[in-house]
C-alpha positions as MATLAB code, in Angstrom:
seq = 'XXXXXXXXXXXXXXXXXXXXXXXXXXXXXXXXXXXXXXXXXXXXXXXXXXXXXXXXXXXXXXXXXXXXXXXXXXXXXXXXXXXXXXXXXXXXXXXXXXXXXXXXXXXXXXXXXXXXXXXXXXXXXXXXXXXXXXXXXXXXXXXXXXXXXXXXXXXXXXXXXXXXXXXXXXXXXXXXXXXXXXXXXXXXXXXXXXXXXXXXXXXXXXXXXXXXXXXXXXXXXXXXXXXXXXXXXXXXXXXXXXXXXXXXXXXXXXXXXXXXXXXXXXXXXXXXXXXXXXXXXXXXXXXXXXXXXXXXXXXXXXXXXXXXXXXXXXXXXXXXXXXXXXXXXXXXXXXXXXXXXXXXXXXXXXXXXXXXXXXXXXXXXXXXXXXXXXXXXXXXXXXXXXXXXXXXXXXXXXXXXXXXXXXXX';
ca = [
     -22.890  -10.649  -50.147;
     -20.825   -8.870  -47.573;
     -17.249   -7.438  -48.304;
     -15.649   -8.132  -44.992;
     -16.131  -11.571  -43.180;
     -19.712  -13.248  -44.586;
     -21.780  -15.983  -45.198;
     -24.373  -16.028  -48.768;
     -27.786  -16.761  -48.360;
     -28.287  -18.638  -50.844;
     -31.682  -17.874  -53.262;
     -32.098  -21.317  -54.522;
     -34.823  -22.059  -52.468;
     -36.179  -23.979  -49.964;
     -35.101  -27.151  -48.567;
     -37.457  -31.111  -48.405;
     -36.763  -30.554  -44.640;
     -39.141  -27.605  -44.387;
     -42.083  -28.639  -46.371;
     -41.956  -32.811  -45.173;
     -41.419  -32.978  -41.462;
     -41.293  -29.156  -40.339;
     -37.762  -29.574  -39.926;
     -34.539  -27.157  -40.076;
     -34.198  -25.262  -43.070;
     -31.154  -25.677  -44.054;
     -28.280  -23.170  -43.033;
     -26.690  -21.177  -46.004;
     -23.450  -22.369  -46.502;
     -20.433  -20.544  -46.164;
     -19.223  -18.074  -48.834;
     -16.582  -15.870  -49.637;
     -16.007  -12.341  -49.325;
     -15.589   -9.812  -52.234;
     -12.657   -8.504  -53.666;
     -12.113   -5.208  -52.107;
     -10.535   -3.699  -55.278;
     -13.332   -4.510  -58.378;
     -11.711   -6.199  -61.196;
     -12.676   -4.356  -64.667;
     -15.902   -5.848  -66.431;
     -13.976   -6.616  -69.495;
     -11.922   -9.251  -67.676;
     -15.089  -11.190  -66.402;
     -16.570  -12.987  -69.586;
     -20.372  -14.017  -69.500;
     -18.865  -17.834  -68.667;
     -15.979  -19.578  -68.185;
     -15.610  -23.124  -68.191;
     -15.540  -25.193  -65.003;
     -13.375  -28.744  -65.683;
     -15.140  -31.393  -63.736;
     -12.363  -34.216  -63.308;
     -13.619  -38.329  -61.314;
     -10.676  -39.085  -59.891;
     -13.089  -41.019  -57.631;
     -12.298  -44.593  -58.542;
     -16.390  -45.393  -58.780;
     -17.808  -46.921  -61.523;
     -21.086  -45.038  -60.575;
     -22.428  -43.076  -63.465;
     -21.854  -39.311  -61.764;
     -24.804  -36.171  -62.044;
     -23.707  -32.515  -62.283;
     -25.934  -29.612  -61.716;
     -25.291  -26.032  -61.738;
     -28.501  -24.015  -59.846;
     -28.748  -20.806  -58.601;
     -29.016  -17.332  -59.063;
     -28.826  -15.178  -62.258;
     -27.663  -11.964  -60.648;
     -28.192   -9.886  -64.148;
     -32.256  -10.345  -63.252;
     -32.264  -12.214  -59.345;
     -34.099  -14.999  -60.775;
     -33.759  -18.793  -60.005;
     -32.736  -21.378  -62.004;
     -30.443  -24.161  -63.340;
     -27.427  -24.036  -66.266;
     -27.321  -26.376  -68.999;
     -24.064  -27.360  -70.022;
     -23.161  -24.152  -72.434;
     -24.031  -22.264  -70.123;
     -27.515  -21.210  -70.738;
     -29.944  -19.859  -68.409;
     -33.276  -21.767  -67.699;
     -35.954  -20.461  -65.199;
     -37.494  -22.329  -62.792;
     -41.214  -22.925  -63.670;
     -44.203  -21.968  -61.133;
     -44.163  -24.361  -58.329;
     -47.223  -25.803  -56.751;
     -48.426  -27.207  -53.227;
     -47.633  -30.355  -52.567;
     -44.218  -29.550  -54.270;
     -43.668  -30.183  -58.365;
     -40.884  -31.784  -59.389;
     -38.700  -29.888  -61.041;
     -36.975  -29.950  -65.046;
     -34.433  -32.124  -65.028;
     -31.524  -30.425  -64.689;
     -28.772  -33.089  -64.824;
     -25.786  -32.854  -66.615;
     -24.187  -36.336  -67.501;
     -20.610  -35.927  -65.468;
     -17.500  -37.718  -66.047;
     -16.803  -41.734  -65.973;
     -13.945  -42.493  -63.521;
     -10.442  -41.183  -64.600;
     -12.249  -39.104  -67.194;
     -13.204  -35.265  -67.501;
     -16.104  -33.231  -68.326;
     -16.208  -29.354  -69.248;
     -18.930  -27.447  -68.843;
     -19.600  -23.562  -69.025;
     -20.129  -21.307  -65.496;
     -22.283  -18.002  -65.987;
     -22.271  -15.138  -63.529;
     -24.257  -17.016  -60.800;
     -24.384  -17.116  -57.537;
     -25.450  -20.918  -56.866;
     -24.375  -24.380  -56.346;
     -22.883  -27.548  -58.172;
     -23.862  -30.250  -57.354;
     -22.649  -33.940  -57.901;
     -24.384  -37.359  -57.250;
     -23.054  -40.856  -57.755;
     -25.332  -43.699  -58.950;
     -28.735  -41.754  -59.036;
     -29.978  -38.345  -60.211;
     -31.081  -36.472  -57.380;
     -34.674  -35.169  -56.529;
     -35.711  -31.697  -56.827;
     -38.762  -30.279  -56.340;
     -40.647  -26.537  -56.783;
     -43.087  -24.950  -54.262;
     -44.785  -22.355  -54.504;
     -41.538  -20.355  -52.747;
     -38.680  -21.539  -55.427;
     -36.593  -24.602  -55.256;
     -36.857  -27.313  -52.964;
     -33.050  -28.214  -52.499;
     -31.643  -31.731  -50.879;
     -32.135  -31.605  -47.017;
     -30.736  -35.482  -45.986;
     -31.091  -34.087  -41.850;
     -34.496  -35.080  -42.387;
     -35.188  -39.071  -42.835;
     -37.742  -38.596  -45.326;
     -35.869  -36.411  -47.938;
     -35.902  -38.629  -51.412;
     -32.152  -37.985  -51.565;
     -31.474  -39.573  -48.389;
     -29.547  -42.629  -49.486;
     -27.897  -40.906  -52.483;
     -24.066  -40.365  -51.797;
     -23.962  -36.523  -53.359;
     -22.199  -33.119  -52.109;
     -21.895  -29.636  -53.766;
     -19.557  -26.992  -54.232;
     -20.476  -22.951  -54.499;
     -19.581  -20.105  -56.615;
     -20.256  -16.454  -57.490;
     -19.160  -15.498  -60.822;
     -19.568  -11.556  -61.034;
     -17.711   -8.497  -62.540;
     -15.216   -8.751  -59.295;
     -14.244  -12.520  -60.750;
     -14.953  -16.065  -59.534;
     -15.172  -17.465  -55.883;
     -15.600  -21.142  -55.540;
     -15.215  -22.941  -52.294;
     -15.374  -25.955  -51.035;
     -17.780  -26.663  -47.672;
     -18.626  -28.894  -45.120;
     -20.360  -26.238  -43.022;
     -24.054  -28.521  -43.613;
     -22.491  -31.779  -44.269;
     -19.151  -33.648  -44.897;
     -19.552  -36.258  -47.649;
     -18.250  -37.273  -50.863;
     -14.552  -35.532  -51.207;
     -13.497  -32.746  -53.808;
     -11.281  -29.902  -54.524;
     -11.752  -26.792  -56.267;
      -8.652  -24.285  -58.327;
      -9.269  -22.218  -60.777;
      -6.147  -20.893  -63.083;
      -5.662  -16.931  -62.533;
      -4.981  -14.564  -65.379;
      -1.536  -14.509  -64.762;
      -1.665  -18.473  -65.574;
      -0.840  -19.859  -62.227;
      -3.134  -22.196  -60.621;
      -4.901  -22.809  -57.135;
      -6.924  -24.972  -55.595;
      -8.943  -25.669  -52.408;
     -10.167  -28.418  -50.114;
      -8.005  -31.045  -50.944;
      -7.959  -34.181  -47.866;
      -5.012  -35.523  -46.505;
      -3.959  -39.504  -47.736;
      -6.671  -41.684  -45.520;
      -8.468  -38.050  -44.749;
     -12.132  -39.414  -45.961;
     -11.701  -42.396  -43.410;
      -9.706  -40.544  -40.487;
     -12.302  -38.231  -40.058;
     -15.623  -41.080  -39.585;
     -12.940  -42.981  -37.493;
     -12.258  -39.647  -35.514;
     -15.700  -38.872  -35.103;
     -17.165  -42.505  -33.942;
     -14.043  -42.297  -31.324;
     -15.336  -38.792  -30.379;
     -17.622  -39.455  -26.881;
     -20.448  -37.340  -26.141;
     -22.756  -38.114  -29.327;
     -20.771  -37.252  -32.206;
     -21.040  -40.688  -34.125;
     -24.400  -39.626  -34.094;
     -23.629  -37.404  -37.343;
     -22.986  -40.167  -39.341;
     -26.084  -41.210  -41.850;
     -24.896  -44.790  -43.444;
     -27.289  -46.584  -46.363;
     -29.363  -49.599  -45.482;
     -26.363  -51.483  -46.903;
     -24.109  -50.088  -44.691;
     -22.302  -48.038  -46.656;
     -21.476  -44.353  -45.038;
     -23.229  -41.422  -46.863;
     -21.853  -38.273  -44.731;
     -21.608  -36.599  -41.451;
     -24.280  -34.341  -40.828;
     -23.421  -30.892  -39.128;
     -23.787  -30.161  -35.558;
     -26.460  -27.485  -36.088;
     -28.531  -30.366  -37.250;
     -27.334  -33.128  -35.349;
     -28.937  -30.656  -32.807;
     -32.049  -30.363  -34.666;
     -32.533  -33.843  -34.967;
     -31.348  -34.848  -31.994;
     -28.908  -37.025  -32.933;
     -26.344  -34.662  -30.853;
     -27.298  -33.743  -27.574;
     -28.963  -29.763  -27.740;
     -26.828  -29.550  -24.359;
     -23.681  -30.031  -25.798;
     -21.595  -26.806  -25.874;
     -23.650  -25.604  -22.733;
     -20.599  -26.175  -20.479;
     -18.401  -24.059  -22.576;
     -21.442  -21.191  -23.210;
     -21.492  -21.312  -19.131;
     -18.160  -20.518  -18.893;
     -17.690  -18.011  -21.410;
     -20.464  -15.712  -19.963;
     -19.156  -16.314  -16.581;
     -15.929  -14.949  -17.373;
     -17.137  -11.634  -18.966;
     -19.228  -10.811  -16.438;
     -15.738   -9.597  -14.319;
     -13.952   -9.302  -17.404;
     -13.738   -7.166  -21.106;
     -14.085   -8.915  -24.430;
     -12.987   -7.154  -27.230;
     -13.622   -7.226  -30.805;
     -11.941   -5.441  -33.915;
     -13.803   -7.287  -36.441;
     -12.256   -5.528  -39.700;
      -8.721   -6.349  -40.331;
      -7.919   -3.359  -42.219;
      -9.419   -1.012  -39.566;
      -7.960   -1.667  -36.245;
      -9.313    1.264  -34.886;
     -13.184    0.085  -35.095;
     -13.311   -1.934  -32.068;
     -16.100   -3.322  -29.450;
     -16.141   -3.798  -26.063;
     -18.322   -6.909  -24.084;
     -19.425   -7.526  -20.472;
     -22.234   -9.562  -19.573;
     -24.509   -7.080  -17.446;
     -27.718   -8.864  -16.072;
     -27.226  -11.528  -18.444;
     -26.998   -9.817  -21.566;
     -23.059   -9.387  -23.476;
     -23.338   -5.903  -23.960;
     -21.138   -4.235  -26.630;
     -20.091   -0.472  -26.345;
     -18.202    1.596  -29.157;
     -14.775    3.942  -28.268;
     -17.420    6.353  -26.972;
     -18.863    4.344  -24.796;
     -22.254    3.942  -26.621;
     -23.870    0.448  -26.416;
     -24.188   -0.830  -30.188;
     -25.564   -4.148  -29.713;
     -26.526   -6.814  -27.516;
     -26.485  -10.596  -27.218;
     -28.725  -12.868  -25.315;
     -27.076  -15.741  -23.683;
     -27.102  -18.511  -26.526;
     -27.535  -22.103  -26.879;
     -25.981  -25.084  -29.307;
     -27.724  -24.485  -31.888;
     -27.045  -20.507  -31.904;
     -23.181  -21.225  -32.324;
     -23.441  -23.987  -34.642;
     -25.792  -22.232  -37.052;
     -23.941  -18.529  -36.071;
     -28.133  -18.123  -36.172;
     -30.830  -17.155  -33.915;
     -28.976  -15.397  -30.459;
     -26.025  -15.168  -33.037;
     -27.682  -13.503  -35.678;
     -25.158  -11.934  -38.241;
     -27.313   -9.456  -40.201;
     -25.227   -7.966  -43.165;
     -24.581   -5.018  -41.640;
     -21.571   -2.792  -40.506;
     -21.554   -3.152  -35.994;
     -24.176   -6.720  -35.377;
     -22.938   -8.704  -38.137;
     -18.787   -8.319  -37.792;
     -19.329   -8.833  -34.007;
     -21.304  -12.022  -34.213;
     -19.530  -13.339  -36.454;
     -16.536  -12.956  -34.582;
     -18.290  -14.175  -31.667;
     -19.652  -17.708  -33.761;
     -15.865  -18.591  -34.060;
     -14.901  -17.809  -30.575;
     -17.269  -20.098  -29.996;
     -17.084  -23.198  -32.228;
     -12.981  -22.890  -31.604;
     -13.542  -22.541  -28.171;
     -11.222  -19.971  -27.858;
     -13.121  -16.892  -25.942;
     -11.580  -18.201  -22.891;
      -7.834  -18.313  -23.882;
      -8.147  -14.830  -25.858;
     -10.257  -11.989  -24.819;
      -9.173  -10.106  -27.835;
     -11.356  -11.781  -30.673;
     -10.843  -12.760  -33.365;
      -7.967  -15.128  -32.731;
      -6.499  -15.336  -36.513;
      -3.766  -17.769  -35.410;
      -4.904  -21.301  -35.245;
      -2.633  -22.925  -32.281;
      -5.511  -22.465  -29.770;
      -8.475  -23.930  -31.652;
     -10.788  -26.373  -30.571;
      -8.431  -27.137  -27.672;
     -11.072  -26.391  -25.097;
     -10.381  -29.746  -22.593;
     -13.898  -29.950  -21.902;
     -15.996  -29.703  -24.816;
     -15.812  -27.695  -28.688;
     -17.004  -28.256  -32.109;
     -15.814  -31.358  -33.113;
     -16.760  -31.633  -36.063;
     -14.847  -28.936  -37.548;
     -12.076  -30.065  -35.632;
     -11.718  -33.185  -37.009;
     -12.347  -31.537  -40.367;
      -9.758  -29.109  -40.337;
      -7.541  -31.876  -39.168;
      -8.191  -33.863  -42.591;
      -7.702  -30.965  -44.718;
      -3.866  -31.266  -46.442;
      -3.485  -27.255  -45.690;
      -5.719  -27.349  -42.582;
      -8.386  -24.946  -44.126;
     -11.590  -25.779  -44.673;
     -15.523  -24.248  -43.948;
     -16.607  -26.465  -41.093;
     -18.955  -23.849  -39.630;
     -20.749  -20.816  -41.263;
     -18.173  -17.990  -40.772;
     -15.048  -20.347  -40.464;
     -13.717  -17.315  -43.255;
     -13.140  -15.215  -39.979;
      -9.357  -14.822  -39.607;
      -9.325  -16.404  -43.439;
      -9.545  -20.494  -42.041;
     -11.681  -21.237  -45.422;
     -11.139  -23.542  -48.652;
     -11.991  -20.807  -50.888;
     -10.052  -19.971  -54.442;
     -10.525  -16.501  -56.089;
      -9.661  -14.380  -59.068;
     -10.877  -10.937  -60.694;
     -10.414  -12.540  -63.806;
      -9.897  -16.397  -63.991;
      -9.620  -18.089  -67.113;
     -11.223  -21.993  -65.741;
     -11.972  -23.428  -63.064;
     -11.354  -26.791  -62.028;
     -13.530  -29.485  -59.630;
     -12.154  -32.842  -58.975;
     -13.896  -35.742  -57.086;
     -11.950  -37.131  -55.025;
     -11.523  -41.048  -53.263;
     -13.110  -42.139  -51.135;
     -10.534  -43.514  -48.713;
];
C-alpha cells in the first residue's frame, strides 16, 4: 500500500467475470494512503468493533461479510463475527463454492456489532439474499455484476474497505467499480470525536440515476435494473467500456485534445505534496508524453491512451507502486477523468472549481457522484485520493468504527 497518493490491490481474489465469460477483472478499488507518522503498536488492538447500523427502511433480511487479507501471515480469508480468522480452503476448477461466510446483519432501524481484525479486505452487505462466492484454484472468486452471468447479478449488495494495521484504521467508502446501495462510514478517534464518510445528499440515491439517464452519449447505459424493474446500481465507466454498454470512444475527443496541446506546450507534475521540489516535465514527442526530471533526464513515458486506460488509471496509465511512474500517472488518471489537463498545465489541480467542466465530454459518472455526495467527496475513479477528493475516515488509534446503510431515495 503506497504512502503518498494510491490505490490497494486487493488479495481477495479473483472475480466470476474472469473465470465465466473472459471478462474484466475487476479493478481494485480505491484505498487510502498511510499515515506518514506510525501510530505506536500498543494503540492498535488485535480488533475493534465495527457498528453496522439499517437505517435503510427495507424489510429485507441484510448479509454482512468481512473478507480479506490477514496481513500478520498474507493469507486469504473471511472474519466471523468475534473476529476470528478462517482460511479459505483449496479451490478447484470449475470454481468451489466457498464456506459460508455470512454474518446475519441488522433488521431495519436496528444495529449489529461485530469485531474488525488487522485486515486489509472488504465488507460486504446484501439485502434479501446471501451472496455467491466461489474458490478457484487462484483464491476467491469475488462478485463481478459487469458480467450478465455472475450469480449475484440481481442481488442489490455494495461493500465498504478497510486496513486495520499498527498505523490505525482506514475505511472508505467507494463507488470507483459500482454505485449502488448507499452507506457511510466514521469511526470515533482516540481523542473521542467522531467522523464519518460518504454520506448522500437528501434525494442523492435518485438524483444521481435521474442525472445519469439525462446524461447523452451512453451513460444510462450503466444502469443494471432487476427483471422487476427495480434499479440495482450503476456500473463504472471502465466497465461500461468493457461491456460495451458505454461507447470505448467516449473520452477520445478529450484524449485528442490533451495530446495535441502538449505537443507545443509543457505539462508539469509535482506529484508529492510535501516535496514541491520533485517535479516532472511532459511533451508529447512523436507521439509519446515524455517526462524529464530537473536534470533533464527522461524518467518515464506514456503511450497515447484510450477510455478504458483513464477509467481504470490501468493499462497506458499504469501506476506501479513506485516513487517517478506511479505519482505521475496517477496524477495524470485525474487530469483526465476531471478533464482538467487543458485548463491547468500544472497537475495536480487540488482545487475542485474546474472539474469535470470539460464542455465537450468527461467522466460523468464521477461527476454526478461527487455531485450527490453531502461534502462533495467521494472515490468515483481509482485515484480520486489525488489532491485528497476521497470518502475516506482514519485514525492511528480508533476506538469503533461505524457503517450505516443508508435509504434508498
Amino acid at each position: 500500500m503506497l504512502r503518498t497518493l494510491g490505490r490497494r490491490t486487493l488479495a481477495t481474489g479473483l472475480t466470476l467475470a474472469t473465470l465465466l465469460a473472459g471478462s474484466l477483472v475487476a479493478t481494485a478499488p480505491a484505498a487510502p494512503a498511510r499515515a506518514a507518522t506510525p501510530a505506536p503498536e500498543a494503540a492498535v488492538p488485535a480488533t475493534i468493533p465495527l457498528t453496522i447500523t439499517n437505517n435503510s427502511g427495507r424489510a429485507d433480511r441484510v448479509f454482512l461479510y468481512n473478507l480479506g487479507t490477514q496481513l500478520s501471515t498474507g493469507r486469504q480469508g473471511w472474519a466471523d463475527a468475534n473476529g476470528t480468522f478462517h482460511p479459505w480452503p483449496p479451490g478447484g476448477n470449475p470454481p468451489t463454492p466457498a464456506p459460508d461466510a455470512a454474518i446475519p446483519g441488522p433488521a431495519a432501524g436496528q444495529s449489529t456489532t461485530i469485531q474488525v481484525p488487522r485486515f486489509s479486505g472488504r465488507i460486504y452487505f446484501s439485502y434479501g439474499r446471501k451472496l455467491d462466492f466461489r474458490l478457484t484454484t487462484g483464491g476467491l472468486v469475488q462478485p463481478a455484476v459487469q458480467n450478465p452471468a455472475d450469480p449475484n447479478r440481481d442481488i442489490l449488495f455494495n461493500w465498504s474497505e478497510y486496513t486495520l494495521n499498527d498505523d490505525g484504521l482506514w475505511l472508505n467508502s467507494t463507488q470507483v467499480d459500482m454505485f449502488s446501495a448507499p452507506y457511510t462510514v466514521g469511526l470515533q478517534r482516540a481523542d473521542g470525536t467522531s467522523v464519518s464518510a460518504g454520506k448522500l445528499r437528501p434525494g442523492g440515491y435518485r438524483g444521481f440515476f435521474d442525472a445519469l439517464r439525462g446524461q447523452p452519449g451512453g451513460w444510462a447505459g450503466l444502469i443494471q435494473t432487476r427483471p422487476d424493474g427495480t434499479v440495482l446500481r450503476a456500473l463504472s465507466p471502465l466497465y461500461g467500456v468493457g461491456t460495451g454498454a458505454l461507447p470505448a470512444t467516449v473520452m477520445d475527443d478529450y484524449i485528442d485534445r490533451v495530446w495535441q496541446k502538449y505537443t507545443t506546450s509543457t505539462l508539469t507534475v509535482t506529484p508529492f505534496a510535501d516535496r514541491p521540489g520533485i517535479r516532472y516535465s511532459g511533451r508529447v514527442v512523436g507521439g509519446v508524453l515524455r517526462f524529464t526530471d530537473t536534470s533533464g533526464a527522461v524518467v518515464t513515458s506514456f503511450e497515447k491512451p484510450d477510455a478504458s486506460s483513464v477509467f481504470g488509471c490501468h493499462r497506458r496509465l499504469d501506476a506501479p507502486n513506485d516513487q517517478v511512474r506511479g505519482p505521475i500517472s496517477r496524477t495524470l488518471c485525474a487530469g483526465f477523468n476531471r478533464t482538467t489537463l487543458l485548463v491547468n498545465s500544472q497537475q495536480p489541480d487540488t482545487g475542485s472549481a474546474a472539474f469535470y467542466r470539460d464542455p465537450v465530454v468527461t467522466n460523468h459518472y464521477a461527476r454526478v457522484v461527487h455531485a450527490q455526495m453531502a461534502d462533495g467527496k467521494a472515490y468515483a475513479f481509482a485515484f480520486d485520493d489525488v489532491g485528497h477528493h476521497e470518502s475516506l475516515v482514519h485514525d492511528g488509534a480508533p476506538r469503533q468504527a461505524r457503517l450505516s446503510l443508508e435509504p434508498l431515495d
